[in-house]
Backbone bond lengths (Angstrom), bond angles and torsions (degrees), N, CA, C in turn:
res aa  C-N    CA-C-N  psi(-1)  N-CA   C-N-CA  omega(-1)  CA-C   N-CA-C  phi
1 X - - - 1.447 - - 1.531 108.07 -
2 X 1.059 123.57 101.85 1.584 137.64 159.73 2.057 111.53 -34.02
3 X 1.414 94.03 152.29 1.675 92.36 -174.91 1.640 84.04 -56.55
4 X 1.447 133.85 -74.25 1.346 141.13 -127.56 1.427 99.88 -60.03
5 X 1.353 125.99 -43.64 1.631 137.87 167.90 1.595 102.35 -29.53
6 X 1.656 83.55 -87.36 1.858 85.15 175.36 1.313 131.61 -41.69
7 X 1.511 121.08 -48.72 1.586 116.06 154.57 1.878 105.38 -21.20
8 X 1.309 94.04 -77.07 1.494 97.66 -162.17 1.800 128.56 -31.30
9 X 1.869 82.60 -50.66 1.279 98.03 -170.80 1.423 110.96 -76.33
10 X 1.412 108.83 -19.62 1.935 104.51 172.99 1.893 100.32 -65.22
11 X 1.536 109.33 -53.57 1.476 99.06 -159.09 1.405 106.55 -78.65
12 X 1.175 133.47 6.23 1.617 134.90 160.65 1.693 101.79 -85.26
13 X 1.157 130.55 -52.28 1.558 110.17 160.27 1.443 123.74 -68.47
14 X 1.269 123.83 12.65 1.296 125.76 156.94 1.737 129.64 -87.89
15 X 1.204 79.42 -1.51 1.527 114.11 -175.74 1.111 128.62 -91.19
16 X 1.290 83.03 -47.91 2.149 118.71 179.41 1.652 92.04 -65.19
17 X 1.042 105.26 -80.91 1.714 119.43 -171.35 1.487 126.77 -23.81
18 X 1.467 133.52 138.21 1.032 126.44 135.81 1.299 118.99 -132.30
19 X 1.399 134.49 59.73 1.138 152.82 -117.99 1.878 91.68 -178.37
20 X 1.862 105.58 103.45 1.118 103.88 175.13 1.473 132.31 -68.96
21 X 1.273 79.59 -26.85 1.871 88.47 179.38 1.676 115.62 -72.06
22 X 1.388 96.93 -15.45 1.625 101.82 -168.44 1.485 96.92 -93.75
23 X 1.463 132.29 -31.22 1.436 130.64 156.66 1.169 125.10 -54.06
24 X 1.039 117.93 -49.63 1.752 122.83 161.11 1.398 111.70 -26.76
25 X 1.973 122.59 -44.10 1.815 114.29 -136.73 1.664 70.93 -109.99
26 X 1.511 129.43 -17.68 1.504 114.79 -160.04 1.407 97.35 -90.82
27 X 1.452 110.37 -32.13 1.654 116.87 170.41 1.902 121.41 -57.91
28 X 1.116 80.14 -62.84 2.045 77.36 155.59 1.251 108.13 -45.85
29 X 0.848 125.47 -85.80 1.855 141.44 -144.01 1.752 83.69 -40.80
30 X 1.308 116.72 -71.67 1.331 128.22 168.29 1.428 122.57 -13.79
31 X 0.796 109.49 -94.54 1.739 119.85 173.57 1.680 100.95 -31.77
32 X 1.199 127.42 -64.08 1.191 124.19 -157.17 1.410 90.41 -69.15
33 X 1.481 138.95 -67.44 1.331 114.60 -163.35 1.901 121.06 -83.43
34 X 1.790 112.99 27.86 0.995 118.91 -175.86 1.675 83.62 -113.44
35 X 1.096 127.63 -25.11 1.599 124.55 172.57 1.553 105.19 -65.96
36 X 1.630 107.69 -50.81 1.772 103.37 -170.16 1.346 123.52 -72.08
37 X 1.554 114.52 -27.07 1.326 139.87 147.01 1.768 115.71 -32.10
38 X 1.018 111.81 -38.29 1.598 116.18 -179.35 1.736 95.89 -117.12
39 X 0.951 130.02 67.18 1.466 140.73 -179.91 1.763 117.41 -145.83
40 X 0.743 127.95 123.79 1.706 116.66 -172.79 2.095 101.45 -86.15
41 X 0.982 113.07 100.90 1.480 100.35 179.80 1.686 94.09 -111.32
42 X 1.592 93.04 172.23 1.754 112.38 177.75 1.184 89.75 -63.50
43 X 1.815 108.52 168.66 1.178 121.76 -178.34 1.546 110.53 -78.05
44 X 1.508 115.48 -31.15 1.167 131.28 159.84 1.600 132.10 -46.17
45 X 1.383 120.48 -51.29 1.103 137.76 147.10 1.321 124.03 -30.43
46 X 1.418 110.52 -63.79 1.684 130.04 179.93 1.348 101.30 -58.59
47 X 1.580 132.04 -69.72 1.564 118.21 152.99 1.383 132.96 -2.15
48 X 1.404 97.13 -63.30 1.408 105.26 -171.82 1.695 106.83 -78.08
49 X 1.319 109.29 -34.96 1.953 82.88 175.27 1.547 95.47 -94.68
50 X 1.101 143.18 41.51 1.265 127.07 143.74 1.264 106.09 -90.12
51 X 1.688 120.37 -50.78 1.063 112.43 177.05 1.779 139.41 -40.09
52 X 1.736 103.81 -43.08 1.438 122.92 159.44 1.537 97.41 -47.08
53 X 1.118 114.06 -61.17 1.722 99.65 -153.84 1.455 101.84 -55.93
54 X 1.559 101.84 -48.69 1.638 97.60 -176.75 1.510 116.37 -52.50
55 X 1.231 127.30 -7.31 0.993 114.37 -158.16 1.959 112.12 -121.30
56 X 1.633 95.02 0.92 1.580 97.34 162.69 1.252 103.30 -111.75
57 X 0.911 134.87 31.49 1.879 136.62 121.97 1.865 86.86 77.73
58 X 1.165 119.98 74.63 1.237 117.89 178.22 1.530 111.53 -97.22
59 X 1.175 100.91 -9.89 2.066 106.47 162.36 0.985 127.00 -68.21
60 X 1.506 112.38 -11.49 1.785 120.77 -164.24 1.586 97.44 -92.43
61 X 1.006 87.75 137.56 1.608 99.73 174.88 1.820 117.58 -108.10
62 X 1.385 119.66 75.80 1.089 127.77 -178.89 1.737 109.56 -56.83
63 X 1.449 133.23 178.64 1.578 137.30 165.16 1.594 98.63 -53.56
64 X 1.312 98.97 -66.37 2.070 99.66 -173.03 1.025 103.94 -82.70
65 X 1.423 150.86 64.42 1.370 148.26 148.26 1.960 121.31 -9.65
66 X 1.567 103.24 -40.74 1.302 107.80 168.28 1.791 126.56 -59.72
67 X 1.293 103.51 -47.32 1.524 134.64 -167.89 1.808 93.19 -72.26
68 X 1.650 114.41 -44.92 1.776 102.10 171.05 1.164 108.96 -50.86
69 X 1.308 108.30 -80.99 1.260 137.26 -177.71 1.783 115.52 -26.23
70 X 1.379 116.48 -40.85 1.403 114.35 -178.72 1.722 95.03 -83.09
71 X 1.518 127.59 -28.81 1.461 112.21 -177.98 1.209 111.47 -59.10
72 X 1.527 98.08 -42.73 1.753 110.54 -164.89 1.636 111.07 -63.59
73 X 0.923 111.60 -17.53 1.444 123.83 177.95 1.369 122.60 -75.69
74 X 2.012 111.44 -44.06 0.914 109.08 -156.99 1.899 91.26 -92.60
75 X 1.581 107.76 -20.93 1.541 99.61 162.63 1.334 117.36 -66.96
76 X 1.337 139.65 -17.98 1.467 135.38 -177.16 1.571 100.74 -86.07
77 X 1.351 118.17 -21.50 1.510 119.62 165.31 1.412 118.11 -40.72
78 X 1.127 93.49 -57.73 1.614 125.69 -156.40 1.625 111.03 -83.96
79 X 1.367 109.36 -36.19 1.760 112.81 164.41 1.693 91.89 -68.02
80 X 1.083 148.39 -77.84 0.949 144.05 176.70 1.175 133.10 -2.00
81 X 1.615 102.37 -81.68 1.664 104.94 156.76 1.627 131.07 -62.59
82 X 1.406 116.32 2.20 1.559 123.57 -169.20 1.595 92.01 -105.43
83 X 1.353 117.79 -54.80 1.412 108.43 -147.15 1.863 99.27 -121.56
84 X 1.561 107.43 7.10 1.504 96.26 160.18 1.488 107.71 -151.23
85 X 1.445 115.94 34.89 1.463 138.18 157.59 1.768 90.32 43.95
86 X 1.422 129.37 58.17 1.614 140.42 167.87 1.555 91.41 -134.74
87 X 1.624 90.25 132.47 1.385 120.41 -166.28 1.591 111.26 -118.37
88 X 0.998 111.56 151.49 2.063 105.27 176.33 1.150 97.13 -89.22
89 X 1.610 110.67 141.58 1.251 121.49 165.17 1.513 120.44 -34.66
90 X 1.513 123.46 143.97 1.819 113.06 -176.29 1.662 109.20 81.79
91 X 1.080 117.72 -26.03 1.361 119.58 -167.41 1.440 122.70 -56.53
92 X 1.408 129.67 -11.44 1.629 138.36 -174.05 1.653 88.32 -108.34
93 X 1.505 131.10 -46.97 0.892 124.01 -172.59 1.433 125.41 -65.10
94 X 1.696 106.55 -28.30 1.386 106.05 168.52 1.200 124.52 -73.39
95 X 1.716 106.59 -21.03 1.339 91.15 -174.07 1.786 113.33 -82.10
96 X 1.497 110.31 -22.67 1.579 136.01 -144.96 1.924 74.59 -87.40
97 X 1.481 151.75 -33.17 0.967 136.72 155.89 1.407 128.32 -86.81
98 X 1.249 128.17 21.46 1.287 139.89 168.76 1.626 108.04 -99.69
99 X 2.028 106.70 -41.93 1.242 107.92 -178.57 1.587 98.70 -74.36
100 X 0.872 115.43 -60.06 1.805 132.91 -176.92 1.435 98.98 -24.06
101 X 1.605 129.64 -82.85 1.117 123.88 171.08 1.761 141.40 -46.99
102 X 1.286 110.69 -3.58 1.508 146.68 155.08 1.499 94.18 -51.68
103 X 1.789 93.35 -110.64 1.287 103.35 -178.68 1.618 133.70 -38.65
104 X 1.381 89.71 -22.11 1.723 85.33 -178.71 1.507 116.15 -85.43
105 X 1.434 128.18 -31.77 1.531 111.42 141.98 1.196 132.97 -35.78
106 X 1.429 112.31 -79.36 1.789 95.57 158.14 0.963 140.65 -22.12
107 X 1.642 120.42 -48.92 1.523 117.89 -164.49 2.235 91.25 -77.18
108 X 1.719 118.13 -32.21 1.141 131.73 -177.35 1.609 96.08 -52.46
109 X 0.751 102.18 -68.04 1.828 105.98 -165.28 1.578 108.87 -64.99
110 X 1.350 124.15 -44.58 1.450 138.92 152.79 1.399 127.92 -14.54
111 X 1.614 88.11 -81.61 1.691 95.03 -179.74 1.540 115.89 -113.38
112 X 1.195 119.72 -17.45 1.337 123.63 167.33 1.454 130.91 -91.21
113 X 1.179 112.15 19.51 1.695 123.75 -171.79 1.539 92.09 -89.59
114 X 1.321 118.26 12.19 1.939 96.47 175.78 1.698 97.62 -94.98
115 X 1.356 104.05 -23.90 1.530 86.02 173.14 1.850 114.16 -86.28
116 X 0.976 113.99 -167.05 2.088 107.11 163.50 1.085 106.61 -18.70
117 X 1.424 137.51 134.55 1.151 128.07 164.72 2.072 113.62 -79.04
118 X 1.798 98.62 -15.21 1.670 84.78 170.30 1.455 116.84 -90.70
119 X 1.430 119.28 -0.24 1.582 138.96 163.92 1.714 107.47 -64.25
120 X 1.271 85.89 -51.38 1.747 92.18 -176.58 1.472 114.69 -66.07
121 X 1.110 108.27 -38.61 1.368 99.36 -174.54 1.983 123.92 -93.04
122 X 1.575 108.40 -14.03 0.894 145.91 135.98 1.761 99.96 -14.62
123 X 0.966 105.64 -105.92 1.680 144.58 -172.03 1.546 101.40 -62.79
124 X 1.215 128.66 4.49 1.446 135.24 170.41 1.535 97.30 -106.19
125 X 1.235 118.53 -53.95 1.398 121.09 -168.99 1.582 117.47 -80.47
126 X 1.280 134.24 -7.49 1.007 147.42 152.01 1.224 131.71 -91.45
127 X 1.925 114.69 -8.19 1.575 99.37 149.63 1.455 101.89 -101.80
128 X 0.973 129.36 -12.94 1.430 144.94 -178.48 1.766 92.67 -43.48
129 X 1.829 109.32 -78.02 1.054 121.78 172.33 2.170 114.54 -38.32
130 X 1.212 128.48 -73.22 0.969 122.78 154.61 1.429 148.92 -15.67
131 X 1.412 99.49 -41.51 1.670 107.77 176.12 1.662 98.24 -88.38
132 X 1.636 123.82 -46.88 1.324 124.50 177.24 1.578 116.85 -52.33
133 X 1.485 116.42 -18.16 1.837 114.00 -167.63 1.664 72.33 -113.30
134 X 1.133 154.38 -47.98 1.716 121.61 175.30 1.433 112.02 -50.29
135 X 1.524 122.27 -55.76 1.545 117.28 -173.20 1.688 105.92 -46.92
136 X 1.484 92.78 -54.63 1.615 101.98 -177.03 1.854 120.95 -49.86
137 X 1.031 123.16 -65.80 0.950 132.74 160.57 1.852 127.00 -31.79
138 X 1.495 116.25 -49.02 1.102 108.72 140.98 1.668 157.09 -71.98
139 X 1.074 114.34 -39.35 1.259 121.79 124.82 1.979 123.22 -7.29
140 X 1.667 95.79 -79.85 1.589 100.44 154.40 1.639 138.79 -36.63
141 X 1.522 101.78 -35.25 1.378 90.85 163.22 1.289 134.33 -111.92
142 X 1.810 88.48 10.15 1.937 101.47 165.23 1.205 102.06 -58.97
143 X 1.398 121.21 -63.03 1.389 143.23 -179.00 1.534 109.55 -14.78
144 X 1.592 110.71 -60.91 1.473 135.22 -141.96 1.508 89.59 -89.75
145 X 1.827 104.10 -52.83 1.443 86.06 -179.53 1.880 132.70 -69.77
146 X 1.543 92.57 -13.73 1.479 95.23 159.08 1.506 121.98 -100.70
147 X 1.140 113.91 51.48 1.318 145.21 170.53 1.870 105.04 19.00
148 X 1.388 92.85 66.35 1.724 114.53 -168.77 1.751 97.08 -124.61
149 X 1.028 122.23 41.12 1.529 114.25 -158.26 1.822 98.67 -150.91
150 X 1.065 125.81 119.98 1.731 127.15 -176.66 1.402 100.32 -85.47
């Protein structure tokens, strides 16, 4: 299945739909291959995400059509970021506050348990969070400025 196919076939189920949740997964799908669509890739490359597309079977019409469709997506995510190092916008930042708030309990309960221990952990997880959405965030616009970002 060619990007332009898939174009098609997202905005003809955009059509179909009145089902918000199902606009939401056709609106993704969209954007991302209306971004790769305006991208100059190798001829090799271009192969290869046609091939992916062809190959999460987005013609099939399962009972939950939504529930394919959001897997198939979140695997076309993931070929994406594996095999052509392009990331979704937010993507360092989510993770840089997922890790952030990790460590910052720990470091809360760790080294700050001599005061309150719900102070400590408090005040761990909120710079925790903070330092992880600065790392993240920069990072993010390494990304962007090496034009690795949809």
């Amino acid at each position: 299945m060619t990007l332009q196919e898939s174009i098609d076939f997202f905005k003809g189920l955009t059509a179909e739909t009145n089902k918000n949740s199902e606009q939401k997964v056709y609106d993704k799908f969209l954007h991302v291959l209306t971004e790769l669509q305006s991208r100059t890739f190798t001829t090799g490359e271009t192969q290869s995400i046609e091939a992916e597309l062809a190959s999460l079977k987005l013609n099939e019409y399962p009972e939950n059509r939504e529930k394919h469709l959001k897997k198939a997506f979140n695997k076309f995510e993931k070929y994406l970021k594996d095999t052509l190092s392009i990331i979704p916008r937010g993507y360092y930042t989510k993770l840089g506050v997922g890790l952030g708030s990790s460590f910052g309990i720990i470091f809360g309960i760790v080294f700050l348990s001599s005061w309150e221990r719900s102070l400590g952990i408090a005040l761990g997880l909120s710079g925790g969070i903070v330092i992880g959405m600065l790392i993240g965030r920069t990072m993010d616009a390494q990304a962007k400025a090496a034009g690795k970002v949809l």
